[in-house]
C-alpha positions as a printed NumPy array, in Angstrom:
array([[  0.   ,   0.   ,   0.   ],
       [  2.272,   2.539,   1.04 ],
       [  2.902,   5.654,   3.149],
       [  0.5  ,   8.773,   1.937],
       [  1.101,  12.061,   2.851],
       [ -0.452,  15.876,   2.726],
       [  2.958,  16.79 ,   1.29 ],
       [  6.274,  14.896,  -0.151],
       [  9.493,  17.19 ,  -0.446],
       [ 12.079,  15.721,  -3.171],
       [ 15.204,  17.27 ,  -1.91 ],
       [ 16.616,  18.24 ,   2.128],
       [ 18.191,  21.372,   0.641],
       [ 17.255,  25.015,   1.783],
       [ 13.68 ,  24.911,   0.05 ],
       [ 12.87 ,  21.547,   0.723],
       [ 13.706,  21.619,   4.816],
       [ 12.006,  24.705,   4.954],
       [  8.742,  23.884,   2.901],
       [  8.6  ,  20.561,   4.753],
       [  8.51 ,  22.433,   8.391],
       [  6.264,  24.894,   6.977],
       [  3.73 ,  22.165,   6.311],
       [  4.2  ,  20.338,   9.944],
       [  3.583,  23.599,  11.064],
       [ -0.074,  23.464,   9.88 ],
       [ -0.744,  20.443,  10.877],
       [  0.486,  18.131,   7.994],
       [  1.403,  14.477,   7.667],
       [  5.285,  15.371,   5.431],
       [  7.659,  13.465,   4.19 ],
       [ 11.116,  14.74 ,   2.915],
       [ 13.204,  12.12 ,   0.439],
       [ 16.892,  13.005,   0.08 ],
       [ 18.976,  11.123,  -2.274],
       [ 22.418,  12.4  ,  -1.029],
       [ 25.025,  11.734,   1.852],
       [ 22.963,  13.767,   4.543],
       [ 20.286,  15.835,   5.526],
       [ 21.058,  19.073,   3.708],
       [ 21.419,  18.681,   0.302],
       [ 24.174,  20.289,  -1.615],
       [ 23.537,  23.35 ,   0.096],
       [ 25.328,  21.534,   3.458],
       [ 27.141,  18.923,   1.694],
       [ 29.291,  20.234,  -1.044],
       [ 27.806,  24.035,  -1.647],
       [ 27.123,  26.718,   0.632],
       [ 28.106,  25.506,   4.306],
       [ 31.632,  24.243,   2.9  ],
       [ 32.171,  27.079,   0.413],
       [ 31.506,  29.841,   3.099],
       [ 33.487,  27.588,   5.672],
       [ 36.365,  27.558,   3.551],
       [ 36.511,  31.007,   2.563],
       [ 36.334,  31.504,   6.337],
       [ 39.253,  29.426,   6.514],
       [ 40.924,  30.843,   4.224],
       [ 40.615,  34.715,   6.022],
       [ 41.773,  33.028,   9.055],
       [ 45.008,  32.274,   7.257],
       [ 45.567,  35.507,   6.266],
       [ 44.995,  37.186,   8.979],
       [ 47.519,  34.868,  10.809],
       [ 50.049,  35.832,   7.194],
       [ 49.821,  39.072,   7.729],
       [ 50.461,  39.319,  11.159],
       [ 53.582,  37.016,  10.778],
       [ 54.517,  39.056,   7.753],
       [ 55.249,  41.909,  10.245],
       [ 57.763,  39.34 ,  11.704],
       [ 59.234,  38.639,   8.911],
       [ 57.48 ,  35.235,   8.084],
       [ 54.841,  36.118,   5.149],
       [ 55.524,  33.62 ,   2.701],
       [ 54.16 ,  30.303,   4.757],
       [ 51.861,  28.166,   2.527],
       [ 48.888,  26.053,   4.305],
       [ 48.329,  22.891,   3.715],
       [ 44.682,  21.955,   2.197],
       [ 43.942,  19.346,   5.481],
       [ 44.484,  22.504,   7.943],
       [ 42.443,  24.906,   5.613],
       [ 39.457,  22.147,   4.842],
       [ 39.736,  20.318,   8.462],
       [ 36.826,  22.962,   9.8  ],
       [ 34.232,  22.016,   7.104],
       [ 33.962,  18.608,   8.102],
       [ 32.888,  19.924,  11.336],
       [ 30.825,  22.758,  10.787],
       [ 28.578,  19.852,   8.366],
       [ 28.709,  17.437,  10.808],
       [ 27.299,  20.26 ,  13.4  ],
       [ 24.889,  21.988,  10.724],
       [ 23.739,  18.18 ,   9.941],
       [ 22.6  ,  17.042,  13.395],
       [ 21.106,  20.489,  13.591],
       [ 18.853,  20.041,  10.472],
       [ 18.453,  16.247,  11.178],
       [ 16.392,  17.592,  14.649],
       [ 14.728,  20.337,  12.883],
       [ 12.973,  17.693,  11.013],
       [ 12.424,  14.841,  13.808],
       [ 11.094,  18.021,  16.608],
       [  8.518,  18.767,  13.591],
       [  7.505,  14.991,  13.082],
       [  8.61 ,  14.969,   9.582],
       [  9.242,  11.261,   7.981],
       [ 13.13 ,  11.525,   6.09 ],
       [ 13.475,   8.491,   3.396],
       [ 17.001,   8.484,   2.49 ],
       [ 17.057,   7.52 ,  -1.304],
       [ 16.238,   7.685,  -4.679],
       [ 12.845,   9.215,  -5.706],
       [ 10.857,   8.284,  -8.277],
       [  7.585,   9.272, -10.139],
       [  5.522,   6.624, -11.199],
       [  2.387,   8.917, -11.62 ],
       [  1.418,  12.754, -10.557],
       [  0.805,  11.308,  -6.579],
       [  2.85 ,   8.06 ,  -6.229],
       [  6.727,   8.276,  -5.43 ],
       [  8.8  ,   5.67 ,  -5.34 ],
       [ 12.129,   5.529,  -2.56 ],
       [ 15.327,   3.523,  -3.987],
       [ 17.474,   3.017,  -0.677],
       [ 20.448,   0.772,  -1.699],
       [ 18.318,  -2.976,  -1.399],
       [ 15.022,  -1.705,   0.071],
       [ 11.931,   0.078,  -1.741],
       [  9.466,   2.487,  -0.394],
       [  6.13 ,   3.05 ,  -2.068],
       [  4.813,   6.582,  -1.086],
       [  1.808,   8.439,  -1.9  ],
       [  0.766,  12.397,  -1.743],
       [ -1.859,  15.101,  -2.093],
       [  0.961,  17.39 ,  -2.973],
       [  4.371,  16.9  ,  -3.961],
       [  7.277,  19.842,  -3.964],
       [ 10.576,  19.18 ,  -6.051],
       [ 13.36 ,  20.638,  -4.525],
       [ 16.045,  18.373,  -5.679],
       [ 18.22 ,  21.21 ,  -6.512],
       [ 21.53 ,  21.484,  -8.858],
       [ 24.673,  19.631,  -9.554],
       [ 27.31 ,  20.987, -11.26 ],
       [ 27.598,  20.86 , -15.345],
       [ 30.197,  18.616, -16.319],
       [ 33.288,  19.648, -18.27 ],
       [ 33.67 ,  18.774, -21.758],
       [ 36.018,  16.101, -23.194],
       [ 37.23 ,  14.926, -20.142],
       [ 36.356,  13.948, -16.832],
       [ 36.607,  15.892, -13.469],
       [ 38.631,  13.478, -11.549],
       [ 39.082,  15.288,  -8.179],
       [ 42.727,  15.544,  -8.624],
       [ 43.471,  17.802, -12.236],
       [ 39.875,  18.685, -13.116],
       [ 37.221,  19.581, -10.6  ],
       [ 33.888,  20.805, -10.084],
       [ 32.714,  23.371,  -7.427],
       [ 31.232,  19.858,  -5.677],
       [ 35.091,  18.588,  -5.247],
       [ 36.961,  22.086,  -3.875],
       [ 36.472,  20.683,  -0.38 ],
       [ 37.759,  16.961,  -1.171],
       [ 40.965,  18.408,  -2.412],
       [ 44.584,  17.007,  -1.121],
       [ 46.685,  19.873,  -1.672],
       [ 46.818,  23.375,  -2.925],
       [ 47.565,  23.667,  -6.806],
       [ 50.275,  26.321,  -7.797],
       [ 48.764,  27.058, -10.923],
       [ 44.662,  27.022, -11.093],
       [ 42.453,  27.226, -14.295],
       [ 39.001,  28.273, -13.411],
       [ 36.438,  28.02 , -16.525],
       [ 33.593,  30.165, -15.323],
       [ 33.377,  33.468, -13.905],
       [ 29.833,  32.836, -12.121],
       [ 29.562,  33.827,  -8.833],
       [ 31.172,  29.813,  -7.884],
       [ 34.152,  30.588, -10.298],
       [ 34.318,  34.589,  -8.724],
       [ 34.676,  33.066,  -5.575],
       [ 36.638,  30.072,  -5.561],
       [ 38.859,  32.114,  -7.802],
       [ 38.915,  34.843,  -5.303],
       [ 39.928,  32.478,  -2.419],
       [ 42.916,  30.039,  -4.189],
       [ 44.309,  33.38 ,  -5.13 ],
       [ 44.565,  34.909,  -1.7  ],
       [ 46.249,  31.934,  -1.102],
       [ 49.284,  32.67 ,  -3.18 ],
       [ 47.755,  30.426,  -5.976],
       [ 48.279,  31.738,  -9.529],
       [ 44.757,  31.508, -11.217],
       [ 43.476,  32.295, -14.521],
       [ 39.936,  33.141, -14.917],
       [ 38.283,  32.045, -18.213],
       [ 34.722,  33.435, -19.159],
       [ 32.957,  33.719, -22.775],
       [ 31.249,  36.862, -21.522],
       [ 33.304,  40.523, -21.419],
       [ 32.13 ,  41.279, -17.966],
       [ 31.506,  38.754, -15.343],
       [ 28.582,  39.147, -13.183],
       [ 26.263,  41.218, -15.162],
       [ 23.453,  41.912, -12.658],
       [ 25.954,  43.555, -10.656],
       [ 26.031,  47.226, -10.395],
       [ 29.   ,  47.438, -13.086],
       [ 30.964,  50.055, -10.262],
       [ 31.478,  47.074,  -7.739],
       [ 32.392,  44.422, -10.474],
       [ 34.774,  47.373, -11.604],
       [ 36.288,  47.476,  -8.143],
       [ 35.834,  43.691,  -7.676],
       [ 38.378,  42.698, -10.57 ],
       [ 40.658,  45.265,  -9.819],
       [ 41.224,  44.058,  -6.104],
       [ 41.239,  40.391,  -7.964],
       [ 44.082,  41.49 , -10.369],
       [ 46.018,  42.605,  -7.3  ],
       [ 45.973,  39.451,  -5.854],
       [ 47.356,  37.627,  -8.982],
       [ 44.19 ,  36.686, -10.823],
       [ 44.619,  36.978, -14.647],
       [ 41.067,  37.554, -16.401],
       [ 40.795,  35.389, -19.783],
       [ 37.519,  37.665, -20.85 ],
       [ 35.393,  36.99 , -23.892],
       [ 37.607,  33.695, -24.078],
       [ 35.608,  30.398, -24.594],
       [ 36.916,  27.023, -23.784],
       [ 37.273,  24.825, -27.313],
       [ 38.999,  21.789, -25.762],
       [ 40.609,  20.63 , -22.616],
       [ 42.44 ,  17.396, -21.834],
       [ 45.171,  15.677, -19.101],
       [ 48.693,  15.714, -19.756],
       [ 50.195,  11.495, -19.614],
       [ 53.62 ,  12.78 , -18.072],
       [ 53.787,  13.068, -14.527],
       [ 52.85 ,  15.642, -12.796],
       [ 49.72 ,  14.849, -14.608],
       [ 48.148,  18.577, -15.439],
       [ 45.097,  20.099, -17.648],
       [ 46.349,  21.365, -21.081],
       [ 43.115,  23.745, -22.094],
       [ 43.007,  25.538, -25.701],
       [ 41.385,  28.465, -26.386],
       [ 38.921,  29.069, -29.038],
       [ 41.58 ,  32.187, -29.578],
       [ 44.106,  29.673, -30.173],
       [ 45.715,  30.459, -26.301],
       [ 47.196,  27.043, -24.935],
       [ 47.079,  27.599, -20.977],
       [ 48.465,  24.41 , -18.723],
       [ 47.401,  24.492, -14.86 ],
       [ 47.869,  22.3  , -12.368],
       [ 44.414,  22.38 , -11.599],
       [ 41.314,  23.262, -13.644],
       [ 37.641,  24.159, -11.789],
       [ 34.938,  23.852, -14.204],
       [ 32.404,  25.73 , -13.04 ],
       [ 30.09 ,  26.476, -15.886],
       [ 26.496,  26.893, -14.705],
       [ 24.893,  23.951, -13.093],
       [ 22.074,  21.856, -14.182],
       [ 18.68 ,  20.392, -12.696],
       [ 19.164,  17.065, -10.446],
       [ 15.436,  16.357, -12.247],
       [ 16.733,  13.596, -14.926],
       [ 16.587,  10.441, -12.567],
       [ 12.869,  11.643, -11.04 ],
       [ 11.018,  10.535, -13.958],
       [  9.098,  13.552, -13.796],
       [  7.045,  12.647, -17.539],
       [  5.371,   9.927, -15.519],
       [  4.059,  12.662, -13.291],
       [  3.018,  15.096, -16.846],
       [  6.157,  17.291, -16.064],
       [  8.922,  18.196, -18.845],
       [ 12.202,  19.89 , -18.098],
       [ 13.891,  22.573, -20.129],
       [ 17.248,  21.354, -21.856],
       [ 19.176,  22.354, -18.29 ],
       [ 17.238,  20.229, -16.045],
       [ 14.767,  22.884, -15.041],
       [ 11.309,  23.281, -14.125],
       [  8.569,  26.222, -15.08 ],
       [  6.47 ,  27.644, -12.204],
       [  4.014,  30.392, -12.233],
       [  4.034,  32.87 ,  -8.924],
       [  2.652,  30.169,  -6.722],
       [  5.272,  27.867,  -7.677],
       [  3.326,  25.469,  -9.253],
       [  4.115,  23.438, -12.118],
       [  2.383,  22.411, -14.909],
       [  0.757,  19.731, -12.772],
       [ -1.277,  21.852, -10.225],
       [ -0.597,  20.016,  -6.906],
       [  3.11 ,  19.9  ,  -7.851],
       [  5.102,  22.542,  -6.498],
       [  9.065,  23.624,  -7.343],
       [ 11.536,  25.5  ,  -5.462],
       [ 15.243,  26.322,  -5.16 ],
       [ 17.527,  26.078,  -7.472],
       [ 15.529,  23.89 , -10.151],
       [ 13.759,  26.815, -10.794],
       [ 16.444,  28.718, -12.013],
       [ 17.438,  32.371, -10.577],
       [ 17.899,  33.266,  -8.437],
       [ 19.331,  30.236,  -7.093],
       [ 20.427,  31.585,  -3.914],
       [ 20.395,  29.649,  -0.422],
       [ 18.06 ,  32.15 ,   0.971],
       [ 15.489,  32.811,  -1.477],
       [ 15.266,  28.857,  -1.704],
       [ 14.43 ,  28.698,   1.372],
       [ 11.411,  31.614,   1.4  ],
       [ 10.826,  30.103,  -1.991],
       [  9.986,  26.477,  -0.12 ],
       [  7.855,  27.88 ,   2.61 ],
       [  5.684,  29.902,   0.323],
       [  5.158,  27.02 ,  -2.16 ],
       [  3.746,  24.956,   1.635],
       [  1.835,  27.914,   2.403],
       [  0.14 ,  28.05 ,  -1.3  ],
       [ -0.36 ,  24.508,  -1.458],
       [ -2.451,  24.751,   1.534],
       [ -4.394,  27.599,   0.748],
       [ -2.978,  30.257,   3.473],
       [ -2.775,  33.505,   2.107],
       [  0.701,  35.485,   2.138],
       [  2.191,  38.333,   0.329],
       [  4.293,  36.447,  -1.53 ],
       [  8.124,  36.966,  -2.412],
       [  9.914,  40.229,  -1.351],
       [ 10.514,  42.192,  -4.452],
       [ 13.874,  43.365,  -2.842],
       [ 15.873,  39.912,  -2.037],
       [ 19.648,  40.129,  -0.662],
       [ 22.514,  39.164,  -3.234],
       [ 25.838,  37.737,  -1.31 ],
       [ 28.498,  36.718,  -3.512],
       [ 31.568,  35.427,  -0.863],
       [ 34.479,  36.523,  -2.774],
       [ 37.672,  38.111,  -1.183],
       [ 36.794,  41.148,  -1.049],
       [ 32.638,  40.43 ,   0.006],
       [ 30.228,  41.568,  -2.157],
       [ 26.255,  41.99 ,  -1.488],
       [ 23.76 ,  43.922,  -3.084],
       [ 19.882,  44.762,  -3.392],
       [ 17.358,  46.571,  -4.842],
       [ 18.096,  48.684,  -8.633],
       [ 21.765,  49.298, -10.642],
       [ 22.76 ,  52.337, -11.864],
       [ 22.455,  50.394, -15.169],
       [ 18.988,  49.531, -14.427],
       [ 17.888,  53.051, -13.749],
       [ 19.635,  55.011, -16.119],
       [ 17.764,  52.565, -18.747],
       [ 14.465,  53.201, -17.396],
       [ 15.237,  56.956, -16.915],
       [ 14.797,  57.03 , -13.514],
       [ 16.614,  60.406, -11.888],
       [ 18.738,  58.875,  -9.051],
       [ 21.831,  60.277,  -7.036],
       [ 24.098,  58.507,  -5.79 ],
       [ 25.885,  58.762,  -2.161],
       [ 29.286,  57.477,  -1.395],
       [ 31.038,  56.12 ,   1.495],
       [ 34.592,  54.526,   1.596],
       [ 35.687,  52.297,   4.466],
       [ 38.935,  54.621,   4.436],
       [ 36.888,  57.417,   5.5  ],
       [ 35.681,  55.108,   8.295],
       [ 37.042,  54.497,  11.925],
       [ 35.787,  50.548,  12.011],
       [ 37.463,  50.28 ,   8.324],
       [ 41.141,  51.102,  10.184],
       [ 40.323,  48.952,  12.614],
       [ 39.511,  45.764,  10.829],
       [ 42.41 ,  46.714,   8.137],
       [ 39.996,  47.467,   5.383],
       [ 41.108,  50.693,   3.486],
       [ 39.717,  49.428,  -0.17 ],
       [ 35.826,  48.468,   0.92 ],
       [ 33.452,  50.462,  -1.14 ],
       [ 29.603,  51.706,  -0.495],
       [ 27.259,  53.256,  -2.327],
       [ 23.503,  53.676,  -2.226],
       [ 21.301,  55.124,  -4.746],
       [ 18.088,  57.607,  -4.258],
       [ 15.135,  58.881,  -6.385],
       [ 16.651,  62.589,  -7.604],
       [ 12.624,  64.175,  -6.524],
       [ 11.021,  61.49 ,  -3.738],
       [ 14.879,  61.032,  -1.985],
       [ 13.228,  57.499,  -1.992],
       [ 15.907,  54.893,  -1.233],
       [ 16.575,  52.639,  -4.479],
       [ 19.765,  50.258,  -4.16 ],
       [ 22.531,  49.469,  -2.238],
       [ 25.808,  48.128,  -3.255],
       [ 28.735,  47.165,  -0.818],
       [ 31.912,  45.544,  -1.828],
       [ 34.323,  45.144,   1.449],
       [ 34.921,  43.297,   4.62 ],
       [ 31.025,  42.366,   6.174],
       [ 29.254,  43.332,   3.237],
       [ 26.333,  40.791,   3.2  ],
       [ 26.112,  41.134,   6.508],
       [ 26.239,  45.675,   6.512],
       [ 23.458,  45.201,   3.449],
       [ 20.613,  43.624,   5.693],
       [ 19.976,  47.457,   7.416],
       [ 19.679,  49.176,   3.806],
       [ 17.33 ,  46.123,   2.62 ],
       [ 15.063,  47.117,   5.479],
       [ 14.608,  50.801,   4.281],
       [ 14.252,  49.58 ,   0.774],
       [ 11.462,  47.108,   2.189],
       [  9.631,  49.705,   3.917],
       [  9.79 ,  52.458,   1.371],
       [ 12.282,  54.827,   3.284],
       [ 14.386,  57.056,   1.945],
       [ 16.916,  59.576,   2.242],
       [ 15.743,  61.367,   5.413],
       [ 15.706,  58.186,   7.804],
       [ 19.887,  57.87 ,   7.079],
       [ 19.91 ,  61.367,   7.831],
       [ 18.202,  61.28 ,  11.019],
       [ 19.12 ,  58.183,  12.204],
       [ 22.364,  57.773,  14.763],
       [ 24.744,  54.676,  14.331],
       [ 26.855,  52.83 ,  16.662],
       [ 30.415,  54.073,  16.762],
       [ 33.156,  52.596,  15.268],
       [ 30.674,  50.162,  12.948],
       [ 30.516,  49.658,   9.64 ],
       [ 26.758,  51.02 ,   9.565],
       [ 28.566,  54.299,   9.794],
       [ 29.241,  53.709,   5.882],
       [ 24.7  ,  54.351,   5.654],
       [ 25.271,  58.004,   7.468],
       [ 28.56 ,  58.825,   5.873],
       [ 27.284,  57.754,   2.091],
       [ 23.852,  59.595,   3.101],
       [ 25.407,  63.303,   3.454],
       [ 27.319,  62.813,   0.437],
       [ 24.301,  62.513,  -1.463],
       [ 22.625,  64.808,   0.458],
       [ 25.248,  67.255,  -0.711],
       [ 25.184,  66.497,  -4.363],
       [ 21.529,  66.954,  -4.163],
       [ 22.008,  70.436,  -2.489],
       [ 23.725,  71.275,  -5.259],
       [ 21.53 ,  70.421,  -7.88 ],
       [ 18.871,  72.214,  -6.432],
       [ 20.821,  75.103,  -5.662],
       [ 21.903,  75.483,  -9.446],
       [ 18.105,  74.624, -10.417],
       [ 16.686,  76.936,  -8.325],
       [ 19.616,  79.855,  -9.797],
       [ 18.389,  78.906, -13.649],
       [ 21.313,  77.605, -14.686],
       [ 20.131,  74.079, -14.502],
       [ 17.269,  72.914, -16.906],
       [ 14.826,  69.577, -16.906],
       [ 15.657,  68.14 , -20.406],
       [ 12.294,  67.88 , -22.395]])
């Protein structure tokens, strides 16, 4: 017969944790099926938990380099077991913390494969054993893995994926990285604060387009200073592993460039873990990267079949899969909310941190918007000295008339972290005046909102002052 349930969530990853608790919350008999390792998904096994722990690793070195550099002892390598030995424990730690989430909200975890068989009936493939399961509504939240490189395979050892970083032995001296997504940005980022050489290879001219182009400006600069070479408007025509030892990845160019790394990350978009689901048996079709169409609810096709996370597509981020999951529960069982937040937090974990919300400069000047622009520089800053940040950048944009806030953009030490207070004001339809009036803690960061507030106060001033003289005319 089989287990039936009010809800089944394909996938342990941010959206399908959180849309599974969601519907305990009301009352509902869930189920969660995860094929991989542990509770988590990629999100805790290979993505965002190790990534960020990593990078946080990484920091950590530094900050130990550069102290010992003022000794005299700055050119100390780690090795990748001292760098990587955290992760294990922060997933072990984030594991057992999900793992209860799920058992203190009665929700049933089936460790396996899952497969349709029609629109309401799931089969579980757990190594020998089979579970038949059965359910009013089903959300897929199986999320990404990465796309795999071309003519060879990523072995762990010469050629990697963004899934492997973590699993690595040792630290390349050269490092190839074909992608300059926010994965490739950061990885990148990270090997080369490390005293790695990396090239960066991307098809595209600019990297991160949906960026504020002033931040990715400042971004690649800081990048080139730490030894990254950019390989821009450079695709990949062919890549393969040298016999000789020390075995290494020979790439060519589609410019005809020959570039030979020790190691090579491919990190080239990622595609939807939907293949093995057997979602036609359900009446669902992917698009030709393993993703799923959903309409505002986040329903499919198929209207008691919900998506979220990643298989969606953008914005793919841990924390919008996660809202994304709990409104598709909420919708599914009919209780009204408002929906997503137009104005969602972007964190890309490079070295330096970047974070953004709400409009570009790009954005506005295209749909004429009159904006100003206020400045602050963590330089001009007392908590930028003291954390040893004298390159951090901030810079928030307001409507020219309403002083209405309309973006902020940080790049610098704390950024995703500094852009939560401007994503509030943006939320709540404040503006200009609120920075003004408002008093910060002293020495923060948050001192960058006041600071980048006056300076476009002042440029505002000054526009209306010249208005107001006639010398100054509204074109049209």
């Amino acid at each position: 017969m089989g287990q039936d349930y009010d809800l089944i969530c394909i996938g342990s990853g941010p959206a399908g944790r959180r849309g599974a608790i969601q519907a305990a919350k009301l009352g509902k008999r869930v189920a969660v099926i995860e094929q991989g390792r542990i509770v988590g998904g990629t999100c805790v096994e290979t993505g965002t938990i190790p990534s960020k722990t990593f990078r946080e690793a990484v920091m950590n070195f530094l900050r130990v380099r550069n102290s010992g550099r003022r000794r005299g002892r700055g050119d100390v390598r780690p090795a990748a077991k001292d760098l990587l030995k955290h992760v294990s424990d922060v997933v072990e730690r984030e594991t057992d913390t999900l793992e209860q989430q799920l058992h203190r909200n009665h929700v049933d975890v089936y460790h396996g494969r899952a497969v349709f068989t029609d629109a309401h009936s799931i089969v579980v493939h757990e190594r020998a054993r089979t579970e038949r399961l059965r359910a009013a509504n089903v959300l897929i939240a199986c999320g990404t893995a990465p796309a795999p490189p071309p003519d060879v395979e990523a072995d762990g050892k010469v050629v990697i994926t963004s899934d492997q970083v973590c699993d690595l032995q040792s630290l390349p001296r050269t490092m190839a990285v074909v992608g300059g997504g926010v994965i490739g940005i950061e990885y990148a980022s990270m090997f080369a604060a490390l005293g790695v050489e990396v090239t960066l290879i991307d098809k595209r001219e600019r990297p991160l387009e949906f960026l504020d182009r002033e931040i990715v400006d400042e971004l690649i600069y800081q990048m080139r200073s730490a030894n990254v070479t950019f390989r821009l408007g450079e695709g990949v025509e062919h890549i393969e592993i040298t016999r000789t030892e020390p075995r290494r990845a020979a790439i060519t160019l589609e410019s005809g460039k020959h570039i030979v790394t020790d190691l090579l990350l491919f990190s080239v978009g990622r595609m939807g873990c939907t293949r093995e689901l057997n979602i036609a048996a359900a009446g669902l079709n992917a698009d030709e990267r393993g993703r799923l169409t959903v309409d505002p609810e986040f329903r499919t096709a198929v209207p008691h079949i919900y998506a979220a996370g990643d298989v969606i597509g953008y914005p793919a981020l841990a924390a919008t899969s996660a809202e994304q999951g709990r409104l598709a529960a909420c919708y599914a069982f009919g209780v009204s909310n408002d929906g997503m937040a137009e104005h969602f937090p972007i964190g890309i974990y490079a070295i330096p941190e970047v974070s953004m919300t709400g409009a570009t400069e790009q954005e506005l000047t295209k749909a004429r918007v009159p904006y100003e622009t206020g400045v602050a520089r963590y330089r001009e800053i007392a908590r930028g000295s003291i954390v040893g940040d004298e390159s951090g950048f901030f810079k928030m944009l307001f409507h020219r008339d309403s002083r209405r806030l309309l973006g902020v953009h940080i790049i610098g030490t704390g950024a995703t972290e500094l852009l939560h207070i401007g994503q509030a004001v943006l939320k709540l339809g404040g503006g200009l005046d609120y920075f003004l009036q408002t008093v910060f803690n002293y020495p923060t960061l948050a001192e960058c909102y006041k600071v980048a507030a006056l300076d476009a106060y002042n440029k505002l001033s000054i526009c209306t002052s010249v208005s107001e003289s006639g010398v100054l005319r509204r074109a049209g």
